[in-house]
C-alpha positions in Angstrom: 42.8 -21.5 14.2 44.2 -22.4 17.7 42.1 -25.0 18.9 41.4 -25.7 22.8 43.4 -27.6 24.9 42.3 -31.0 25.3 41.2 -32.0 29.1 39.5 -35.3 30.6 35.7 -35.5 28.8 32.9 -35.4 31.2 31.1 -38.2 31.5 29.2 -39.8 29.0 26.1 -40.3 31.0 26.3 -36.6 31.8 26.6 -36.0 28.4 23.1 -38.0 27.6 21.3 -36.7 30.4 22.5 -33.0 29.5 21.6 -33.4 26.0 18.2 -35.6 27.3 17.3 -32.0 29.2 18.2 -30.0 26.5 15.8 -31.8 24.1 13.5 -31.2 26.3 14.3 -27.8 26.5 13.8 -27.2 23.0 10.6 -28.9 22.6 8.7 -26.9 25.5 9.5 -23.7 23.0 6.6 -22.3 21.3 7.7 -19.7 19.1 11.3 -19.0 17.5 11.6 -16.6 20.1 11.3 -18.9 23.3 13.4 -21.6 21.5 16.6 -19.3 21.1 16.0 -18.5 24.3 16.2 -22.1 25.5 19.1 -22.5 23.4 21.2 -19.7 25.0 19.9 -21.2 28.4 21.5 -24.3 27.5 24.5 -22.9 26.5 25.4 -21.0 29.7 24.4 -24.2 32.4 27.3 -26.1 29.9 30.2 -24.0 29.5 31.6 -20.3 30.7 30.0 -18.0 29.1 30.0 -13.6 28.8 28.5 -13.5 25.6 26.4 -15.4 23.2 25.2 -15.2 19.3 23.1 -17.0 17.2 22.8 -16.1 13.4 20.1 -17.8 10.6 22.0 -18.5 7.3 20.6 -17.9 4.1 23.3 -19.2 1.7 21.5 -18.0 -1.6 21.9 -14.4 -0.6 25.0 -15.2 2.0 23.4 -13.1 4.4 23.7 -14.0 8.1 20.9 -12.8 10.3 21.4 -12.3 13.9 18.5 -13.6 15.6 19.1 -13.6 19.7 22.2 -12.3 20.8 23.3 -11.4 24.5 26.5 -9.8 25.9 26.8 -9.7 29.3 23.6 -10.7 30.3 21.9 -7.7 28.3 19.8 -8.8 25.1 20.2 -7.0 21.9 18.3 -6.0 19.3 17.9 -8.9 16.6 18.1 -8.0 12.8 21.6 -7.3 12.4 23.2 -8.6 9.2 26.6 -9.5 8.1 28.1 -11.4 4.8 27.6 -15.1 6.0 31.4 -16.4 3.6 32.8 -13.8 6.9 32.2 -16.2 9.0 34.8 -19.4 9.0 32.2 -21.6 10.7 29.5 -20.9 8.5 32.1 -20.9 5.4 33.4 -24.3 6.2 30.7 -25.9 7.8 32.8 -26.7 10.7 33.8 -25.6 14.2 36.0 -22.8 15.0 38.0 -22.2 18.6 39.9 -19.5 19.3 41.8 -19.8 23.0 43.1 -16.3 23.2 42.5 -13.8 20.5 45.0 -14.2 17.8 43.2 -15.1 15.1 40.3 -12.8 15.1 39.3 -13.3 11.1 38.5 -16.8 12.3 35.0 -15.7 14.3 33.0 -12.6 13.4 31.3 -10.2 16.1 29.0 -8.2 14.7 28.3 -4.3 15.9 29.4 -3.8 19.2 30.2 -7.4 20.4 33.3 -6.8 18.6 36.2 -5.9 21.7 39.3 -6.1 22.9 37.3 -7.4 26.0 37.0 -10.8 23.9 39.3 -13.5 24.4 37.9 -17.4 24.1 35.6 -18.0 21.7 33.5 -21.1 20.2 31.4 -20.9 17.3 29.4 -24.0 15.9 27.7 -24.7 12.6 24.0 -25.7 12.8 23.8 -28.3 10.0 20.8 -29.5 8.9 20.9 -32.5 6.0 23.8 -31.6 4.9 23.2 -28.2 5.0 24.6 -25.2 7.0 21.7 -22.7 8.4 23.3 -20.7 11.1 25.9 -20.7 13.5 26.1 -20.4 17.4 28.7 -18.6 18.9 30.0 -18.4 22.7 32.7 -15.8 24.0 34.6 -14.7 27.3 36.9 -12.5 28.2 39.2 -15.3 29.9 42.0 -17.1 27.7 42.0 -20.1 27.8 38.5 -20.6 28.6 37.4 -23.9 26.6 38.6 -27.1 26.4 38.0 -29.8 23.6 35.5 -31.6 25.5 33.4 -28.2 26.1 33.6 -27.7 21.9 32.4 -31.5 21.7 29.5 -30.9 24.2 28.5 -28.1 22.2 28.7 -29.6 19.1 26.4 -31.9 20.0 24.0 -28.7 21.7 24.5 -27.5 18.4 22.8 -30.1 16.1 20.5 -30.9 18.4 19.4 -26.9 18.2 19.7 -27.5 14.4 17.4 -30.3 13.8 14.9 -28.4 16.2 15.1 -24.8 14.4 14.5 -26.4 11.0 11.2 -28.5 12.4 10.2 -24.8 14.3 11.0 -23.4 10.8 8.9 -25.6 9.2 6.2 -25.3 11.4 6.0 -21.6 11.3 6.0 -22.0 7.6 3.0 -23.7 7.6 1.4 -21.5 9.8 2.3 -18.6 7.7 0.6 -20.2 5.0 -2.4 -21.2 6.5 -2.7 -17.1 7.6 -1.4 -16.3 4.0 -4.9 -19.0 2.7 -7.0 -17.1 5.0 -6.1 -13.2 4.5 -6.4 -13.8 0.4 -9.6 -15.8 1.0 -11.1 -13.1 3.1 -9.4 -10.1 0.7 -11.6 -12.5 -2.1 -15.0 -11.9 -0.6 -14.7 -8.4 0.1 -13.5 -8.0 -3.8 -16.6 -10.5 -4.9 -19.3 -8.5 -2.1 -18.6 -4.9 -2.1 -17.7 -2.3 -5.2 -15.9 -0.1 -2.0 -12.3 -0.4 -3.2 -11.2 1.8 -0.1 -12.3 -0.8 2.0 -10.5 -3.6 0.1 -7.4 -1.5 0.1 -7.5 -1.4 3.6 -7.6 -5.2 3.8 -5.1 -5.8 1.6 -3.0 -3.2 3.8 -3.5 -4.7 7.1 -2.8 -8.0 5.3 0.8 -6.9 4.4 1.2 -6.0 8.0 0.4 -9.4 9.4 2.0 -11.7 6.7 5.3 -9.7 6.2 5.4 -8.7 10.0 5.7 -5.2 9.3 5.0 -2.0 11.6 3.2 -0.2 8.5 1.7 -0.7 5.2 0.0 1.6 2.6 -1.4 1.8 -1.1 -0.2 4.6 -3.6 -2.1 5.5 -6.6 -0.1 7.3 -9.7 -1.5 9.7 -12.1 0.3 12.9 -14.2 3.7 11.9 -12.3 2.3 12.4 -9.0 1.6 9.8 -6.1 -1.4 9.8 -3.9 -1.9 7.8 -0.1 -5.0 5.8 -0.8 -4.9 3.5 2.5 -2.4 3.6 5.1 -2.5 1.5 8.3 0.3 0.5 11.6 2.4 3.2 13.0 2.6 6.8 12.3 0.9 6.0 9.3 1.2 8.6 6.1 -2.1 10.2 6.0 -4.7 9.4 3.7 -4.9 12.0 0.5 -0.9 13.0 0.9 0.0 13.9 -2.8 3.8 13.9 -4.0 6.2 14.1 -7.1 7.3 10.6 -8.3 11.0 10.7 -8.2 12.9 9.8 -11.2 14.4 6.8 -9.3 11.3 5.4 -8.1 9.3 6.0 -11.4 11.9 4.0 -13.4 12.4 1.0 -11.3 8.7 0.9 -10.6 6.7 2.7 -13.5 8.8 1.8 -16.2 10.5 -1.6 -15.2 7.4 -2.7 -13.1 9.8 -4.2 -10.3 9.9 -4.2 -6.8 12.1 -1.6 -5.0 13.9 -2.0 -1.8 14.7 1.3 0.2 17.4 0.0 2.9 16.7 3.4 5.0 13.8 5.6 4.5 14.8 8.4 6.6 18.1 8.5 4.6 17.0 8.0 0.9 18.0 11.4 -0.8 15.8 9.9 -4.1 12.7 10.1 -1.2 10.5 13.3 -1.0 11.1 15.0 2.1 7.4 15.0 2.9 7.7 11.0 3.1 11.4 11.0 4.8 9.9 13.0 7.8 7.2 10.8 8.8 10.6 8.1 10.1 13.3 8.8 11.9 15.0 5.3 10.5 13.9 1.9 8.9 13.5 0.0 5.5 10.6 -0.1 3.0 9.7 -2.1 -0.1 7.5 -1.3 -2.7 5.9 -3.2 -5.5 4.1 -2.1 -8.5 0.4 -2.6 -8.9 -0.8 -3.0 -12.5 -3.8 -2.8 -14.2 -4.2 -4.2 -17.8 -0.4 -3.4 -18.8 -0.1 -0.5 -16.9 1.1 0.5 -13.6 -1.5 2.5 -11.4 0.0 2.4 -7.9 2.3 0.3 -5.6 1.8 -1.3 -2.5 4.2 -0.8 0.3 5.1 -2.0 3.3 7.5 -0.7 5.9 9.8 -1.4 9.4 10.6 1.2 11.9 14.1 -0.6 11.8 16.1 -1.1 9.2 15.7 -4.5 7.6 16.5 -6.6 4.5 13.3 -7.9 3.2 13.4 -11.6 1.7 12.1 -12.8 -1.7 9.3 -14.3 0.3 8.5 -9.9 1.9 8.8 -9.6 -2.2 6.4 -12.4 -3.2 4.1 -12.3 -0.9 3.7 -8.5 -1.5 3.6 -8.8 -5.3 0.5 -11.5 -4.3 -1.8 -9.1 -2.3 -0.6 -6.5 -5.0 -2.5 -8.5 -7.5 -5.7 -8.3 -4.9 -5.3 -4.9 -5.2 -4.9 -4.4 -8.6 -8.4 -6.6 -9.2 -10.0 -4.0 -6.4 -8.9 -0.8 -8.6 -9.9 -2.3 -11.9 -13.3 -3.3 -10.5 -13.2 0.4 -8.9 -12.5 1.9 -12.3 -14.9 -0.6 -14.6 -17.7 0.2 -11.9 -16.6 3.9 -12.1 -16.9 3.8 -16.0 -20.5 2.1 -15.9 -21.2 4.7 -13.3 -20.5 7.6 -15.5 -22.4 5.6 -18.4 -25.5 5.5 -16.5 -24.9 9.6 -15.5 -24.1 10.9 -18.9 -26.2 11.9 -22.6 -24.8 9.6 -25.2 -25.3 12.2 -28.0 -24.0 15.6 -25.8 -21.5 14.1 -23.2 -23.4 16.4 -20.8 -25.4 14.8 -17.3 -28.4 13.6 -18.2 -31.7 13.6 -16.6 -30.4 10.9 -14.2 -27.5 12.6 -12.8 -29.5 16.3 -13.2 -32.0 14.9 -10.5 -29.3 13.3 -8.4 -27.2 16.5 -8.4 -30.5 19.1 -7.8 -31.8 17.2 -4.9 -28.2 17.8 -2.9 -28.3 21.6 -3.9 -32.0 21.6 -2.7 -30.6 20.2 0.7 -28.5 23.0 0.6 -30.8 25.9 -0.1 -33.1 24.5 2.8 -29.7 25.2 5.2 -29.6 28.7 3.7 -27.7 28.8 0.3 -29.2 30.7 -2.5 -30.2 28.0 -5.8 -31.4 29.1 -8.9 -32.4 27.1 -12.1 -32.5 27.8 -15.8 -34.2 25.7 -18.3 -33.6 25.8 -22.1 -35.2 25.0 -25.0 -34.4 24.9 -28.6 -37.3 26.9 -30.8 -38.2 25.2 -33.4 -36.2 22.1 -33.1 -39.2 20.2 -34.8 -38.6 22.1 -37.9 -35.1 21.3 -38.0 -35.2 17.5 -37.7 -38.0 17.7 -40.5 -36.6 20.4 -43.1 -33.1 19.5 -42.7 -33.0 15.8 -41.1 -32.2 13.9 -38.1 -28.3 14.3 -38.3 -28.3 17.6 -38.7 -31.1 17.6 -35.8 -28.4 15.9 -33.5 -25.4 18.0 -34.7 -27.4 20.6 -33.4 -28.1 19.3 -30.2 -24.5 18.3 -29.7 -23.0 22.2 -30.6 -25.5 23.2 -28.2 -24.1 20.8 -25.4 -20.4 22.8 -26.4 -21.9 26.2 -25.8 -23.2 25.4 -22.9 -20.3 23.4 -21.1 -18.1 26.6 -22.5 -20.0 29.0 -20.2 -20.5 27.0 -17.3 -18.6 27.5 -14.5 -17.3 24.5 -12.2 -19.6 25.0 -9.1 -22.6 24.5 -11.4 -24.0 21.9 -13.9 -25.6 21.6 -17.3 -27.6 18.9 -18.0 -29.6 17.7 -20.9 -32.9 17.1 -19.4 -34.5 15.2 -22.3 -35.2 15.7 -26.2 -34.3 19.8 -27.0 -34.5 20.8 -23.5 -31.6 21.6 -21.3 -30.9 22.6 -17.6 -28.2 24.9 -16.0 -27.9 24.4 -12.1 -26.7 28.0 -10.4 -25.4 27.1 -7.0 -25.0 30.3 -5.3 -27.4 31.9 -8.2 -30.2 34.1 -7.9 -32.3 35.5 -10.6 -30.6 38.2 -11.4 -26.8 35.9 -11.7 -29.3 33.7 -14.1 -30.2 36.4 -16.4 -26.1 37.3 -16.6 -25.5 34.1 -16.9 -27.9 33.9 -20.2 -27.2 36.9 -21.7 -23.6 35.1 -22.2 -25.2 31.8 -23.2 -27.1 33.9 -26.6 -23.8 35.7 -27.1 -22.2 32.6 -27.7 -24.8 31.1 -29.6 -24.4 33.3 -31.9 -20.7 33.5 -31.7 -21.1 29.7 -32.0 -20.2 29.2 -36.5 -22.4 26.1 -36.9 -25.4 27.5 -34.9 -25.2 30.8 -36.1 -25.4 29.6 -39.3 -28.5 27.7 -39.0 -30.5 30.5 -37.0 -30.7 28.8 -33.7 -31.8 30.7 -31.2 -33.7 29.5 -27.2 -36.0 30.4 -25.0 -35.6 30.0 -21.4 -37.1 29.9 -18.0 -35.6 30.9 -14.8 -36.6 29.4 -11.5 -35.2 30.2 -7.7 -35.2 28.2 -5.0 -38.2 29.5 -2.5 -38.4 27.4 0.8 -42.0 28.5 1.2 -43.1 27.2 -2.1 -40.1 24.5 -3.4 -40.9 21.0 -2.0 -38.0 19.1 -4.7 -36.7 18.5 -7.6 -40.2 18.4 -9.8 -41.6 21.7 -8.4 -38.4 23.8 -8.9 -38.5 21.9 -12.9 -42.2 23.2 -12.8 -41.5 26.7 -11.9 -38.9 27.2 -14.8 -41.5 25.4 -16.8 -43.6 28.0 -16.5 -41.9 31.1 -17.3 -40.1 29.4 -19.8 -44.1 29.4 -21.9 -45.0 32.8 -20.4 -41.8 33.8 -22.3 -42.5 31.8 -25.3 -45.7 33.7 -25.2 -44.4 36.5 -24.8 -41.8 36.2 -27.9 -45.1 35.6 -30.1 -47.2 38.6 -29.3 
């Protein structure tokens, strides 16, 4: 290191009142932003000055973080990081001088500060209790630029900036926390009022976004190796409903391990479908699993439009509203589960008269717009005589190899119900009478195709109602109507 020539000290009482001004400086910030701002202020009414950093230390992960930087009286972009041991000032916890570039190793410039241009340099350690957390760096391109009394003037700048970025530190700290108390509190009444997990995604989302200071967040849902956009909020957003194939990357660090993954660069992860690297042109993203029970059902991510390494606090703090979500998509699924209960014949597995009325009033809205509707009912002959002669389990075994037949020739626009005891209703969207009557001449062909009923004889009468605007009001009449020809064929079957 080639230390600065000694000259004559200023002053000590300009050396009070500068530091006096600067305090005051410092404590009129208020934000991080306006404070390293005041601190490069400072810096350039003390001593000669071209260029300026300051870098935040984090010596668990040795990463230095360039937080303000200006170079020639143009700001740069913050975020750049560099291996914090690089630094002499940060690895020693003492000051470094160079007085004409000879020693280079000595300071580091990161990205383009680094030139030929540079000459004189000063770089300071901000100590804090014993404890390095950044440095401050000055440059020129004049040799011979600083004297001792300039490094000694700045050292005291220097912990003076120190003791003030730890209290603004500490302070935004607990005003992170407070907003971190307040977003789980308000995710906690949406989970404990409303069964919409959509909208509790979305909080949990936009949370992300405000506590991790990100420009986007999103929840993925995965099922059969595929991932689905559930919620996505911020900028150029991933649309809602945007399906793609897990790759094998992701699915093992999250699906298998259960862990968090950092992508450093989006737009340049080969391991990333293309559908999900063309929505950004660069930045970072992290993900983190969200399980349910001991399984993983989605992730929640949260991404920068530059790139950025996220802290374990990004990681914690995700992994917390992660656990919000997770309680949303559980409740989701239990709700969805009693849902279905309530909707579906215990004995069959087929809609019951619930769900049948439920699904026939929507088709009925749809006829009265124009769309043809017709409806068959069914009934077992003789089921009576059954249940007596041959018992009540054989009775239900019926029933249930009924409920097969009739699932096996429905198609997926319509529904089969069991509307209550022996009886049964198909829904034919799109059906008329004459697609009813095809559609049971292949329900008796598969009765009697059908090993178990076949062998016991079973055979059904039916009824076949359409859907007339003049004459259907809802969901009884239309029942009614089938009703009706179903015992003018009964009769019919006895003359």
């Amino acid at each position: 290191m080639n230390s600065a020539e000694p000259s004559p000290a200023a002053p000590l009482a300009e050396r009070y009142r500068a530091l006096l001004e600067l305090g005051n400086a410092f404590l009129g910030s208020s934000s991080s932003y306006e404070l390293y701002q005041a601190i490069y202020a400072e810096c350039a009414k003390m001593v000669e000055l071209e260029g300026f950093l300051l870098s935040l230390y984090d010596d668990q992960r040795d990463v230095a973080t360039v937080v303000f930087s200006m170079d020639d009286g143009r700001e740069s972009e913050p975020g750049l990081t560099y291996r914090g041991s690089d630094s002499e000032a940060l690895r020693t916890g003492t000051p470094t001088a160079i007085a004409d570039q000879t020693d280079v190793s000595a300071v580091l410039f990161p990205g383009d500060v680094q030139s030929g241009a540079v000459r004189s340099t000063l770089s300071l350690p901000l100590l804090c209790e014993n404890r390095v957390i950044g440095v401050l760096t000055v440059y020129t391109s004049r040799a011979d630029a600083y004297e001792t009394s300039d490094l000694e003037l700045l050292g005291g700048m220097a912990d003076l900036a120190a003791i003030t970025l730890e209290n603004m530190r500490r302070v935004e700290e607990s005003q992170r926390r407070s907003r971190e108390a307040e977003r789980l509190e308000e995710i906690g009444r949406v989970l404990s009022s409303s069964l919409d997990f959509e909208e509790v995604l979305e909080r949990v989302s936009h949370a992300a976004m405000d506590l991790l200071e990100v420009d986007g967040a999103g929840v993925w849902t995965y099922e059969d190796g595929c991932a689905t956009v559930r919620t996505s909020v911020g900028e150029a957003p991933v649309p809602v409903g945007t399906t793609v194939t897990v790759p094998d990357a992701v699915a093992e660090m999250l699906l298998t391990q259960a862990k968090p993954l950092w992508i450093e660069d989006v737009a340049a992860d080969a391991d990333l479908p293309d559908i999900v690297r063309s929505y950004f042109q660069t930045g970072s993203a992290i993900l983190t699993p969200i399980v349910v029970g001991d399984r993983v059902v989605g992730a929640l991510s949260a991404r920068c439009n530059q790139v950025r390494r996220f802290t374990e606090y990004d990681v914690r703090m995700l992994g917390r509203l992660a656990g919000q979500a997770s309680v949303a998509l559980n409740n989701a699924e239990l709700h969805a589960s009693i849902q279905a209960l309530s909707l579906t014949d215990a004995l069959t597995g087929l809609p019951n008269r619930r769900h049948l009325q439920l699904h026939l009033e929507r088709e009925i809205g749809a006829a009265q717009r124009g769309r043809k509707l017709a409806l068959v009912l069914l009934d077992l002959d003789s089921f009576k005589h059954y249940n007596d002669t041959l018992g009540h389990v054989v009775g239900d075994q019926i029933l249930k190899a009924f409920g097969e037949v009739l699932l096996q020739e429905n198609r997926a626009m319509n529904l089969v119900a069991r509307y209550g005891g022996d009886e049964f209703v198909a829904v034919l969207s799109e059906g008329d009478e004459r697609g009813a009557q095809g559609y049971l001449a292949r329900l008796h062909a598969g009765i009697k195709a059908h090993r178990f009923l076949a062998s016991h004889g079973v055979t059904v009468s039916s009824g076949i109602a359409e859907f007339d605007s003049d004459q259907t009001v809802g969901f009884e009449e239309l029942i009614q109507a089938a009703d009706r020809r179903m015992y003018e064929n009964k009769a019919a079957k006895r003359r």
